[in-house]
C-alpha positions in Angstrom: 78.1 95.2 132.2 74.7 92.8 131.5 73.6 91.6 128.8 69.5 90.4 128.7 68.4 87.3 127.3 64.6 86.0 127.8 64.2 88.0 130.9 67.5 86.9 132.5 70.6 88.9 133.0 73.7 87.4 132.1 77.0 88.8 134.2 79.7 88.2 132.0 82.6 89.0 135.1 81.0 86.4 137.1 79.4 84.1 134.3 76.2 83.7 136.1 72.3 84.2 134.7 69.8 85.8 137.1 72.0 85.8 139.7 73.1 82.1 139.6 75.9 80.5 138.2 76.1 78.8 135.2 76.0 74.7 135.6 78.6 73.0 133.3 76.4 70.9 132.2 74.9 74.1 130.5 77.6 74.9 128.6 79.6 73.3 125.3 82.3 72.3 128.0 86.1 72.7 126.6 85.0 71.5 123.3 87.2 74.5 121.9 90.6 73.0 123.3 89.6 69.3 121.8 90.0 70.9 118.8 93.2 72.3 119.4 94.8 69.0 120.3 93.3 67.4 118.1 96.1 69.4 115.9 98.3 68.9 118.2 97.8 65.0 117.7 98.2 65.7 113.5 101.2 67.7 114.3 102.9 64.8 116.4 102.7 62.8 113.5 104.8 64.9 111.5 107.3 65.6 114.2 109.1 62.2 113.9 109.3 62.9 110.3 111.1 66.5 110.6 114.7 65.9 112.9 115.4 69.7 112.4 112.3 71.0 113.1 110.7 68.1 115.4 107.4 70.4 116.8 105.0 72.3 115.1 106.4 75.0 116.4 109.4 74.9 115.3 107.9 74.3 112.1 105.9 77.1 111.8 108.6 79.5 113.0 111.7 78.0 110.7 110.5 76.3 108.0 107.2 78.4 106.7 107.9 81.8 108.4 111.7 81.7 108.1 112.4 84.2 111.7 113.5 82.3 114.7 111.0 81.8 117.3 112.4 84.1 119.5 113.1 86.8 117.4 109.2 86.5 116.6 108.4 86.7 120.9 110.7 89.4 121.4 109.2 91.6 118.6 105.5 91.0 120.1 107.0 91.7 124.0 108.5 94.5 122.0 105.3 95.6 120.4 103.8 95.3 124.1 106.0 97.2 126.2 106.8 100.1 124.2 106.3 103.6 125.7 104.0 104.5 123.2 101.2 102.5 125.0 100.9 105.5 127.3 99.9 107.9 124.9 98.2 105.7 122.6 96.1 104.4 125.1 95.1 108.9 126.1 94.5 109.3 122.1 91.8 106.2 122.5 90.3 107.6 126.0 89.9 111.2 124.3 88.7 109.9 121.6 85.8 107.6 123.2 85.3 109.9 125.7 85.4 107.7 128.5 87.6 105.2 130.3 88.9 102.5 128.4 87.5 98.7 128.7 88.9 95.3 127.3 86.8 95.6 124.3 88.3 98.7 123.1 91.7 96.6 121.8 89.8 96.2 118.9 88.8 99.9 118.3 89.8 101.5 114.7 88.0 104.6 114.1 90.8 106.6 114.9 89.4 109.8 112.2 86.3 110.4 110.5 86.2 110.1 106.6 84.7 112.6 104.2 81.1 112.2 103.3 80.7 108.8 100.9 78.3 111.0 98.4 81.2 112.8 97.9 84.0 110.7 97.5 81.7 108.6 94.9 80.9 111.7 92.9 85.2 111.9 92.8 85.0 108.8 91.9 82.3 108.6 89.5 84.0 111.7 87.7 86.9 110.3 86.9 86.0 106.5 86.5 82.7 105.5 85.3 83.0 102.0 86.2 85.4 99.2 86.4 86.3 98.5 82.9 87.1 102.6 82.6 89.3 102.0 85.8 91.5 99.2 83.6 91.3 100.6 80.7 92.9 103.9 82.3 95.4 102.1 84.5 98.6 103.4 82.0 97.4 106.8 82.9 96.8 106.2 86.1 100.5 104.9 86.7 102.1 107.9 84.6 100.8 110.1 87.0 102.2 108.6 90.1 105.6 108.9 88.8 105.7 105.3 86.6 107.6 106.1 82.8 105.3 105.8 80.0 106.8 102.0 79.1 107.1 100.9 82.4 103.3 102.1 82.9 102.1 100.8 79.5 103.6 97.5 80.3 102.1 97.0 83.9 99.2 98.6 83.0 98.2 96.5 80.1 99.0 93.2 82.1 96.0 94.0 84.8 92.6 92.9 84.3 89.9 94.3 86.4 86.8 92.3 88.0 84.4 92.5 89.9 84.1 90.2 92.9 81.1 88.8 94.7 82.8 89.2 97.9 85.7 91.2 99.3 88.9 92.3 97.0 91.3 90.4 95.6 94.3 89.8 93.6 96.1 87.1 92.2 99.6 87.0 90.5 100.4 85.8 87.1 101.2 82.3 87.5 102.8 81.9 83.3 104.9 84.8 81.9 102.1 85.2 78.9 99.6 85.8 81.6 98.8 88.6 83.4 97.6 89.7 86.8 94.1 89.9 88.1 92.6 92.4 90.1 89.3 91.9 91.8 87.4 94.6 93.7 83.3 95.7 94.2 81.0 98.1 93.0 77.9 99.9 93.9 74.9 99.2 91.4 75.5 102.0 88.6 79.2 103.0 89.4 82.2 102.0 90.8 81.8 103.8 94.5 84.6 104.9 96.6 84.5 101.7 98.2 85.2 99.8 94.9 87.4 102.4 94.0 89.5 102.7 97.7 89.6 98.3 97.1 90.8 98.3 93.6 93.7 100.8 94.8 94.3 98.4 97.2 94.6 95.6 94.6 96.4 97.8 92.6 99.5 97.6 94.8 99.3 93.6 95.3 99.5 93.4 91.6 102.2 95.9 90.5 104.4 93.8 93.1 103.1 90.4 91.7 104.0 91.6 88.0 107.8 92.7 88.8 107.9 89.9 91.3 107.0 87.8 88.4 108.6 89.5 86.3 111.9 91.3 87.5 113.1 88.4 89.8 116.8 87.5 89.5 115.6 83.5 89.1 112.2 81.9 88.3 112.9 79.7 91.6 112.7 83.3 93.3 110.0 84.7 92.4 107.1 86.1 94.6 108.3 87.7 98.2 108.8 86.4 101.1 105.2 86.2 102.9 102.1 87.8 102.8 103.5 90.9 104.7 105.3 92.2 102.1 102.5 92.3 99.3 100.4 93.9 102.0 102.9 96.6 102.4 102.1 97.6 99.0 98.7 97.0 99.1 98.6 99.4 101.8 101.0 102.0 100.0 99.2 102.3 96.8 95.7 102.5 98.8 96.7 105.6 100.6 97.4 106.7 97.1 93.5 106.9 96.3 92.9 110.7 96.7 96.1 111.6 94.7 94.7 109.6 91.8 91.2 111.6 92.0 92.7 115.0 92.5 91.2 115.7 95.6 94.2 115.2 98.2 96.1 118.3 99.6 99.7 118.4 101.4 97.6 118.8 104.2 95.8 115.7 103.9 99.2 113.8 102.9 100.7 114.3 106.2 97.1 113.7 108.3 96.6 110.1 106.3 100.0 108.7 107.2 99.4 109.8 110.7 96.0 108.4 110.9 98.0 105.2 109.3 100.3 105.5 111.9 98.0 105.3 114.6 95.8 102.6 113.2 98.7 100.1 112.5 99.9 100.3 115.6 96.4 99.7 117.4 96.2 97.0 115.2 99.4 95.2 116.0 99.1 95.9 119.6 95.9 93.9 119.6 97.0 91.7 117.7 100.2 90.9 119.1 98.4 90.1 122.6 96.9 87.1 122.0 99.5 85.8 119.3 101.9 85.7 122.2 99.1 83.6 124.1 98.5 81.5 121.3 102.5 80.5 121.1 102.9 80.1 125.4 99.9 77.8 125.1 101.2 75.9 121.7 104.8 75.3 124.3 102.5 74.2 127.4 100.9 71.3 125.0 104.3 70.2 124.3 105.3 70.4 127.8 102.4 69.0 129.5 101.9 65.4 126.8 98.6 63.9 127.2 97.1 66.9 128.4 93.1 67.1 128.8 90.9 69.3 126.9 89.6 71.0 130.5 93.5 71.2 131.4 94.3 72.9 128.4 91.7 75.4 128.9 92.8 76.2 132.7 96.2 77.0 131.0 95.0 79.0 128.4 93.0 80.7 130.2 95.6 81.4 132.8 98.2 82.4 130.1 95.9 85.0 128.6 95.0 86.2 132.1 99.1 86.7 132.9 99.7 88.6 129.1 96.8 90.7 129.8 98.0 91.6 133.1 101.6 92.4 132.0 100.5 94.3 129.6 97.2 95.3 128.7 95.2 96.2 132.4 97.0 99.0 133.5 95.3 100.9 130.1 92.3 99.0 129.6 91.5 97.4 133.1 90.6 94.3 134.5 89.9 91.2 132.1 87.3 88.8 133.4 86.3 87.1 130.2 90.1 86.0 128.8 89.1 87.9 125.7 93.2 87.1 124.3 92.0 83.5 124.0 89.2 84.2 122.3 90.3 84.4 118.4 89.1 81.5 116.3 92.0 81.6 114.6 93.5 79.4 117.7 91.4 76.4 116.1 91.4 76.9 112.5 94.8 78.0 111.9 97.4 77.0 114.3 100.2 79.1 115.1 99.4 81.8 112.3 98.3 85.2 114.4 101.7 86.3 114.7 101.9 86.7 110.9 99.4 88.8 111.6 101.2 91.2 114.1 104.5 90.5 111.4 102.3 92.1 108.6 101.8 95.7 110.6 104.8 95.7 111.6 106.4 95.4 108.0 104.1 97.2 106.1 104.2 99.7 108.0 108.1 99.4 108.0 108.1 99.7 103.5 105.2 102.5 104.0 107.8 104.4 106.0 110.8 103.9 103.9 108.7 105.1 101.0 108.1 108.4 102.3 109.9 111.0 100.4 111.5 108.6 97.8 110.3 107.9 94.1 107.6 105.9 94.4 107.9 103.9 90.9 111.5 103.4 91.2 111.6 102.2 94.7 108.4 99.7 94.2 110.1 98.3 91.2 113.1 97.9 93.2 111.8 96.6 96.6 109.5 93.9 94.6 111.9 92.8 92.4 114.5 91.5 95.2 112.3 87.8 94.8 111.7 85.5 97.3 114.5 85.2 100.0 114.7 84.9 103.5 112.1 87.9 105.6 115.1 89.3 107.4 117.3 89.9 104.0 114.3 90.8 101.7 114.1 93.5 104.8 117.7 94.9 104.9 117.5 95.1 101.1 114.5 97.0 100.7 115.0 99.1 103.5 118.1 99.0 104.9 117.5 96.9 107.8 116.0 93.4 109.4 111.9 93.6 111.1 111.7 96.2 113.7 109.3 97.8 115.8 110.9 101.1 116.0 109.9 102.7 112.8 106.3 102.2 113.6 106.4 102.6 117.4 108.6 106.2 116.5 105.7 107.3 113.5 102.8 106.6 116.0 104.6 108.8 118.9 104.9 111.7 116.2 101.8 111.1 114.7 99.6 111.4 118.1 101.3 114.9 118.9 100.3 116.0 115.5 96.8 114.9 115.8 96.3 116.2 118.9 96.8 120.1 117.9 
């Protein structure tokens, strides 16, 4: 693979530029991994200050996540190793046509949509815009299942706006107030888009409201992390089609497969380089006064060993370390595996959902309040964070799809 720049080819698998190497004086040098202890030097600051939890690490994993560090690394290895990986990784060759390559972890087209003119006329039909969207939100609950109180009561407590940027929803922070949900718009009508992101929305605030709401003491309300809101968030978004009238049984069963696969891509890729992110995070603490060009020979070498565990065998070789590549890594120490977390539990509630009443059982789940991950888990569905129920949906799923 090249890439052309000004008449020169770069060759990304040996890092040189019309045929040469690259000079180090040409580059930004391991500016990157100054940056990373330089948060390593905040962190060690605090460390004196927390006996129990005397690393960042420990921090992160304890105190702000709640699930034991290890728990965490054996769900990713988990994640990882899983036999689905076989099949998965035929569904994304079929599907591309070709053989896989590194960059194809981050593939997520794993169906085509119907046409957008479409789905905004479906739209535009039963919501002119976004203030006929609030306004009909009782209705809108009835008819997934909610009773007329318990819909009148959420529905009324939900004000919609539009947003400059993405979606987003925030959680009443008083009980007089309500929740707000922000979402986007095409220039004379709501759009699918706008439509698909206020469903999304829709199912952060119902759990904000009973969270708020419903929970057995003020000190516990919200949930535990951002994993659980998503879950709902998720759950009421593939509800989108149902609310328009234009979803079939058909359909049903082809969108939670499709959400089957696409989780489980997602937390595969995602996984990868938060375990790199956590080996290198124990190598600072091992190796004290480290150098910034030391810390990237170790990084580097630690996304080179992950990817060969458990990524090459599907995707091939990995010249460019593209596991250590996630910004995230600077700005945000030590938070990818929330990301990999929030598949996996989503996806975990999604599945739980399936078959059950859906107003009764959100009412239910979000009103448990704010406890430890692992018990919020075995409360709402019947037991801790596991990969199975994804890693079991995906394997059915991609026999489905492939008839």
């Amino acid at each position: 693979m090249e890439r052309t720049s000004a008449g020169a080819a770069w060759d990304p698998a040996h890092n040189t530029v019309g045929g040469k190497p690259v000079a180090e004086a040409d580059t930004i040098g391991p500016e990157r991994y100054q940056h990373i202890l330089a948060h390593h030097g905040v962190a060690a600051r605090f460390d004196v200050l927390y006996p129990e939890a005397p690393t960042a690490i420990a921090r992160k994993f304890d105190l702000a996540r709640e699930i034991p560090e290890t728990d965490v690394e054996r769900l990713l290895i988990d994640l990882l190793e899983h036999p689905v990986r076989a099949p998965l990784a035929a569904f994304l060759r079929t599907r591309l046509g070709r053989a896989l390559e590194p960059q194809d972890i981050y593939f997520e087209d794993v169906a085509e949509s119907k046409p957008a003119a479409e789905l905004n006329a479906a739209v535009k039909a039963r919501f002119a815009d976004e203030l006929a969207f609030q306004g009909a939100l009782p209705e809108v609950l009835r008819g997934l299942g909610f009773p007329a109180a318990e819909a009148d009561f959420l529905g009324a407590r939900i004000k919609v706006e539009i947003a400059k940027g993405s979606g987003h929803a925030m959680r009443p922070m008083l009980g007089e107030y309500g929740a707000w949900l922000r979402t986007n718009r095409l220039k004379d009508e709501l759009g699918w888009d706008g439509f698909d992101t206020a469903m999304h929305e829709l199912g952060h605030n119902l759990e904000q409201l009973y969270s708020a709401f419903n929970a057995p003491r003020p000190a516990l309300q919200n949930v535990p992390n951002t994993a659980c809101t998503e879950a709902f968030a998720f759950l009421y978004q593939s509800l989108a089609k149902r609310v328009l009238g234009i979803e079939d049984t058909a359909d049903m069963q082809r969108a939670q497969d499709i959400d089957a696969v696409a989780t489980m891509l997602a937390a595969r890729q995602i996984a990868g380089p938060s375990l790199v992110e956590l080996r290198m995070w124990r190598w600072i603490y091992a190796n004290p006064g480290a150098t910034p060009a030391a810390l990237r020979d170790a990084t580097l070498a630690i996304a080179a060993d992950v990817w060969t565990r458990y990524y090459q065998q599907d995707f091939g070789p990995d010249h460019t370390h593209i596991l250590a590549a996630y910004q995230h890594m600077v700005g945000h120490p030590l938070y990818l595996a929330d990301y990999t977390l929030g598949h996996v539990i989503s996806h975990q509630i999604r599945s739980h959902m399936h078959g059950k009443d859906l107003a009764t059982e959100t009412k239910r789940i979000c009103s448990i309040g704010r406890v430890t991950p692992d018990l919020w888990m075995r409360r709402a569905v019947g037991s801790g964070v596991a990969v199975a129920p994804l890693a079991d949906d995906c394997t059915a799923a991609l026999v489905r799809l492939a008839r």
